[in-house]
C-alpha positions in Angstrom: 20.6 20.2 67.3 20.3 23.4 65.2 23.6 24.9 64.2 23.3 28.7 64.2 25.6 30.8 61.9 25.1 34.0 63.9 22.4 36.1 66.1 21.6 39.8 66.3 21.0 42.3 69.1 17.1 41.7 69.2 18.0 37.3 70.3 16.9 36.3 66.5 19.2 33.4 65.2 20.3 32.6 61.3 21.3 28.8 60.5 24.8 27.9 59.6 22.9 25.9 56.9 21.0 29.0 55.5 24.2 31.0 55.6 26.0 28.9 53.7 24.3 28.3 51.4 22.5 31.7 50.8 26.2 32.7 50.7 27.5 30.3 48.0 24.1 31.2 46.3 25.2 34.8 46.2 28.9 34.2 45.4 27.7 31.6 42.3 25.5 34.6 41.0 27.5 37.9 40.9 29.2 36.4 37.7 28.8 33.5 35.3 32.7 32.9 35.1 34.2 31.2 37.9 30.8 30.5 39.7 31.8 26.7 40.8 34.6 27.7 42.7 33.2 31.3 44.1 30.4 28.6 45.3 32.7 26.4 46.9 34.5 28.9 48.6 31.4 30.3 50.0 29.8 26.8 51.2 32.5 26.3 53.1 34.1 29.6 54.8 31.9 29.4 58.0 31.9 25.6 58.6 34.5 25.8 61.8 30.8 26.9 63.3 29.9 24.2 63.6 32.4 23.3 67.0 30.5 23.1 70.1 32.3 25.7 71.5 31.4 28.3 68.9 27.8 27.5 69.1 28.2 27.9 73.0 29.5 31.3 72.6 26.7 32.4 70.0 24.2 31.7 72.5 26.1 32.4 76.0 26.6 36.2 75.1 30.0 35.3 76.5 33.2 36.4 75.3 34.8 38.6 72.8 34.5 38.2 69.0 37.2 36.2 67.7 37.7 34.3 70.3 36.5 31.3 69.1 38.2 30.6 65.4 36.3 28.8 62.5 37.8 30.6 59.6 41.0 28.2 58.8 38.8 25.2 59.4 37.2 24.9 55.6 40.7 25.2 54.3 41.1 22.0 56.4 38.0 20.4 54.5 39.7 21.7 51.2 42.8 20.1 52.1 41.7 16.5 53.3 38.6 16.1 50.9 39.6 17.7 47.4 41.7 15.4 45.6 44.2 16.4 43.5 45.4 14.9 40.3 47.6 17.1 39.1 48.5 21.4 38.9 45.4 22.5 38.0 43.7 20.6 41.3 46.2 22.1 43.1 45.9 25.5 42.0 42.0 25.3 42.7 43.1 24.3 46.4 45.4 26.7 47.1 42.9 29.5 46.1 40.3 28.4 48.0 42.3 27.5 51.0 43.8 31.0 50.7 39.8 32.5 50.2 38.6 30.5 53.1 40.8 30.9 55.7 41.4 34.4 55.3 38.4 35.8 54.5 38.3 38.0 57.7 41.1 40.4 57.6 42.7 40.2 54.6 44.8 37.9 52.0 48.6 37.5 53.4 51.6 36.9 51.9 52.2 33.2 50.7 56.0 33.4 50.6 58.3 35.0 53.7 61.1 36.9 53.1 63.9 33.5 52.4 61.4 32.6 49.4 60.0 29.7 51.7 56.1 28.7 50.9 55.1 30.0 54.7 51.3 30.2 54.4 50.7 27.4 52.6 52.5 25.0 54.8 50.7 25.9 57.5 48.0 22.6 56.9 50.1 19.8 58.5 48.5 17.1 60.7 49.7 19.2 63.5 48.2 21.9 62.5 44.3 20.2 62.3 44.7 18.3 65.5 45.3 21.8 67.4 42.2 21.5 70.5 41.2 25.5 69.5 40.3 24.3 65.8 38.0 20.9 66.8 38.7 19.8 63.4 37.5 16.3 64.3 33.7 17.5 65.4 33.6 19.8 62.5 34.6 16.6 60.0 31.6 14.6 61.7 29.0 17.5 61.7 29.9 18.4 57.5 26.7 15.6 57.1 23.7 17.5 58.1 24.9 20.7 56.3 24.7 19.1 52.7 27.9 20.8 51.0 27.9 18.6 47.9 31.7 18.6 48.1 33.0 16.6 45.4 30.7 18.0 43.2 31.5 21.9 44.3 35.3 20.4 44.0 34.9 19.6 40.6 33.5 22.3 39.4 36.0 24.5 41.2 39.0 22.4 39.0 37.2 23.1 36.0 37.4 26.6 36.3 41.0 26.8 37.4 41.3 24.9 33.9 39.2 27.2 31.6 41.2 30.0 33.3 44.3 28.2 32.8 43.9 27.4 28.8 42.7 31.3 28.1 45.8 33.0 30.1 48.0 30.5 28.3 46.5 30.9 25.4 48.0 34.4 25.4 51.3 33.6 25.8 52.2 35.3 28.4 55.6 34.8 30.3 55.4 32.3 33.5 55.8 35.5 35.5 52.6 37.4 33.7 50.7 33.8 34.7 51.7 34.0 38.1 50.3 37.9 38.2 47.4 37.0 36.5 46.8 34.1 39.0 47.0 36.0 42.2 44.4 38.5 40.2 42.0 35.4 40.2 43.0 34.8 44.0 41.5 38.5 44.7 38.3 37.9 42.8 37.3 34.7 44.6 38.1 36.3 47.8 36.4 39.2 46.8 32.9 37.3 46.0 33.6 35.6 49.0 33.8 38.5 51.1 30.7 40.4 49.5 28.4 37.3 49.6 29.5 36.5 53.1 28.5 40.0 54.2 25.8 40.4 51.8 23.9 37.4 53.6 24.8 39.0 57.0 23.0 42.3 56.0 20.0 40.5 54.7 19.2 38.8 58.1 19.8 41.5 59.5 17.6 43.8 58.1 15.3 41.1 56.6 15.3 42.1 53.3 16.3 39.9 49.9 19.4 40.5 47.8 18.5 42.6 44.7 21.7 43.0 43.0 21.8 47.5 41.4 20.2 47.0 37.7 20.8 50.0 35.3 18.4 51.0 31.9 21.7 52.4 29.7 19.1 53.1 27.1 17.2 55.5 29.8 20.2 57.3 30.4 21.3 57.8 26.5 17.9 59.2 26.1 19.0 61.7 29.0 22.3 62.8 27.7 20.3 63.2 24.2 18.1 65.5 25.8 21.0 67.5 27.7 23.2 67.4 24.5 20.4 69.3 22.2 20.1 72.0 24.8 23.9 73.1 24.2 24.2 76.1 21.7 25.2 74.6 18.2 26.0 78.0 16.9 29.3 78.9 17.2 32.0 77.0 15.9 33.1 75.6 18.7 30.3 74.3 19.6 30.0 72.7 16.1 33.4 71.1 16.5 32.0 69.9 19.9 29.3 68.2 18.6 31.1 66.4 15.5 33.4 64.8 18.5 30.2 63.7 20.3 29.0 61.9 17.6 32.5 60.5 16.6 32.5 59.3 20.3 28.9 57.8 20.1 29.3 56.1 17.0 32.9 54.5 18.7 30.6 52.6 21.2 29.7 50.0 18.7 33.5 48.8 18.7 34.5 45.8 20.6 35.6 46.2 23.9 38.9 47.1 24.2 41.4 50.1 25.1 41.3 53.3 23.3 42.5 56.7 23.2 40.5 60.2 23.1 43.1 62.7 21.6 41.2 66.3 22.2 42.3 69.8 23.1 41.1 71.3 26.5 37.8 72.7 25.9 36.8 70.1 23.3 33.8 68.2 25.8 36.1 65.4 26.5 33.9 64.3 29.8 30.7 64.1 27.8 32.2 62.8 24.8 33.5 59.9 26.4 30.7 60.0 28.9 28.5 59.3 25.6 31.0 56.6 24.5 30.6 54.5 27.6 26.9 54.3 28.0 26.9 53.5 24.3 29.6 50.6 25.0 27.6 49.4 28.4 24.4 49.1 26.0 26.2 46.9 23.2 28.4 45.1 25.2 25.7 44.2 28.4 28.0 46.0 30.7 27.1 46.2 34.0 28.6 49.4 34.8 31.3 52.8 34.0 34.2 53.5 36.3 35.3 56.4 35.6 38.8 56.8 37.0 40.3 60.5 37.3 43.7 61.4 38.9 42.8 64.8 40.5 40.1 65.3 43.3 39.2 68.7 41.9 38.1 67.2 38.4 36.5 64.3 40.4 34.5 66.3 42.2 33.5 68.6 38.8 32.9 65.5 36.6 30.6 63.9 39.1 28.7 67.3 39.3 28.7 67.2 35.0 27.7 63.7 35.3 25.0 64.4 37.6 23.4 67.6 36.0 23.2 66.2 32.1 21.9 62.7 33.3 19.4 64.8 35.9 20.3 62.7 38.9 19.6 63.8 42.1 22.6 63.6 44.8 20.6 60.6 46.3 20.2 58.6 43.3 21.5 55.3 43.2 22.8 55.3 39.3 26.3 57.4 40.5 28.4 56.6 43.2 31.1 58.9 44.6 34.5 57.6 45.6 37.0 59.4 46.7 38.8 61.0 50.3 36.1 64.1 50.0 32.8 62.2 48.9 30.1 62.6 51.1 31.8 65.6 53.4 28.9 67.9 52.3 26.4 65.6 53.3 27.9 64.5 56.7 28.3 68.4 57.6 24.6 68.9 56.5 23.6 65.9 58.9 25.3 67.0 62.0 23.6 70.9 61.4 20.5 68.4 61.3 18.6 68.2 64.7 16.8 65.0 63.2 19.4 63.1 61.9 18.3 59.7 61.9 17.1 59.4 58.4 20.6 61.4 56.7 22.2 59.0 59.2 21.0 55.9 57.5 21.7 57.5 54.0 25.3 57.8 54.9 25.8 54.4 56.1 24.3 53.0 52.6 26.5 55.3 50.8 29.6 53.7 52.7 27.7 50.3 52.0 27.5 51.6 48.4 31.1 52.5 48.0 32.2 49.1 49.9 31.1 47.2 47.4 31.1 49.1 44.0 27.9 47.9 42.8 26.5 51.0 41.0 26.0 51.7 36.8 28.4 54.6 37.1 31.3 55.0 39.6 33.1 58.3 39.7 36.7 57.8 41.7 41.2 58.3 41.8 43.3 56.6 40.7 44.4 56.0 44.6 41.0 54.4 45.0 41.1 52.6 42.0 44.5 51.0 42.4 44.0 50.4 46.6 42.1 48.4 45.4 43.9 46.5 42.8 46.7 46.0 44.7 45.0 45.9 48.4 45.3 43.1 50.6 42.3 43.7 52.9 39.1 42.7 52.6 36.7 45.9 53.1 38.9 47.1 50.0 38.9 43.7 48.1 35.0 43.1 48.6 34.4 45.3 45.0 36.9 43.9 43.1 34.9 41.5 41.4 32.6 44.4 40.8 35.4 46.3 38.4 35.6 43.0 36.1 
């Protein structure tokens, strides 16, 4: 018997095999770092679909979604097959049973209010021998799906160690670890979340994954072009450029936080504009997140950004986030008597601003640190896309 991951509306089916593993392909590939144990968690997310009674309701058309649960199922696998020898085995499983088993919805608090360890508690005996789980037929169908778990295992404790010895390293306080720890919880989750639905979209609309690739050089050679169009004759203007070229030059420094210290009126957006795509080039960024508090200079730095680097307000290379992005453009398509084709623009933009996966990202500070500190999993999908 096939096991299906899923079907769409037109009857056409996607393995569990293919998904899983297209998935732990994607969530190995968004980053070098941490790829063993982004794969892991991806391999085995989807596994409690392999129960007869999920593959009954895939094909029956019968039921609601959610009824049948095979989330919590490969934090069961985690739990019985990874073995641990010590903390840093440990650490790997509680990440990835936290990834797995939660990777609809949203990451949930691992302590209640008494200090007691409430989640992770919650993988007793008991617990897998409930009927709704079929733990038992999911343990005997793991064969034909060829998960490679002690190897994915072991690479998964080798990151949590190389993770480990650089935050340590640091020297930190045993509190800063513990931040920096749930951090690395988020990520996994994160490039869980995006591959999962990443694979989704691409049986869906039959297309392969190409991940957004920029040319920072292409874009430098833009702002050039913009920059010698400015009037150089005043003084001002002079001063203007000086700080450009003090800003370009900056780029070549490692990577690192600085300050820009310049009056109002000085060209502090393009200065530091010019700074960043120098940076991206030397460093191999893979993108700019620009991150203002105000919608009002938002909205006017996007529209800077936008003129000097002559994109188009359907280009790809800048993304809008914020609460008014994309208002303009929704009001244009319901004046629109043929709306199918703005339609689908507006549902990549959402797609787009999901996942974070553009060279430059324009966006608040609200945006920027909902997602930081979010919980949920539409939110969390771009955070391994701001590393």
């Amino acid at each position: 018997m096939v096991l299906l991951a899923r079907k769409d509306e037109e009857g056409n089916t996607q393995t569990l095999y293919d998904h899983l593993h297209g998935a732990g392909r994607l969530a190995s590939g968004f980053e070098d770092e941490f790829a063993d144990i982004s794969r892991t968690a991806a391999v085995l997310h989807d596994v409690g679909k392999v129960a007869q009674q999920f593959q009954t309701y895939l094909l029956s058309d019968d039921g609601h979604r959610g009824d049948v649960q095979h989330a919590r199922q490969g934090a069961f696998v985690v739990n019985d097959f990874f073995e641990s020898k010590g903390e840093i085995e440990e650490i790997a499983k509680e990440i990835l049973e936290l990834a797995i088993s939660k990777h609809h919805g949203g990451l949930p608090d691992c302590i209640d209010e008494s200090g007691n360890r409430a989640f992770l508690l919650g993988f007793t005996e008991s617990d897998k021998s409930n009927e709704k789980y079929a733990y038992q037929e999911i343990k005997r169908g793991l064969n034909g799906l060829a998960l490679d778990l002690q190897s994915n295992f072991r690479g998964s404790a080798e990151d949590i160690a190389c993770f480990l010895k650089k935050i340590k390293s640091l020297g930190m306080s045993k509190d800063s670890i513990y931040f920096y720890l749930g951090l690395l919880v988020k990520l996994i989750y994160s490039r869980l979340v995006d591959a999962d639905r990443t694979d989704a979209a691409c049986f869906e609309t039959r297309k392969q994954y190409r991940p957004n690739t920029v040319d920072w050089q292409n874009l430098i050679s833009r702002l050039d072009k913009s920059m010698r169009s400015f009037d150089s004759s005043s003084e001002i203007n002079r001063i203007r450029h000086q700080i450009n070229e003090q800003c370009c030059l900056a780029g070549a420094r490692e990577t690192g936080i600085y300050r820009l210290s310049i009056p109002t009126g000085g060209g502090k957006t393009l200065a530091s504009l010019n700074f960043a795509l120098h940076h991206a080039l030397k460093t191999g960024k893979h993108r700019i997140i620009y991150v203002i508090p105000y919608l009002s200079i938002t909205t006017q730095t996007a529209k800077t950004f936008r003129d000097v680097l002559g994109l188009n307000a359907d280009s790809d290379v800048l993304l809008e986030h914020y609460s008014t992005a994309g208002m303009q453009r929704s009001a244009d398509v319901a004046d629109n008597a043929s709306s199918e084709f703005e339609d689908a623009g507006e549902h990549q933009r959402k797609l787009a601003a999901e996942r974070w996966d553009n060279p430059i990202i324009v966006t608040t500070m609200v945006e920027f640190l909902e997602t930081v500190m979010s919980a949920r999993g539409t939110k969390l999908r771009k955070f391994h896309n701001m590393g």
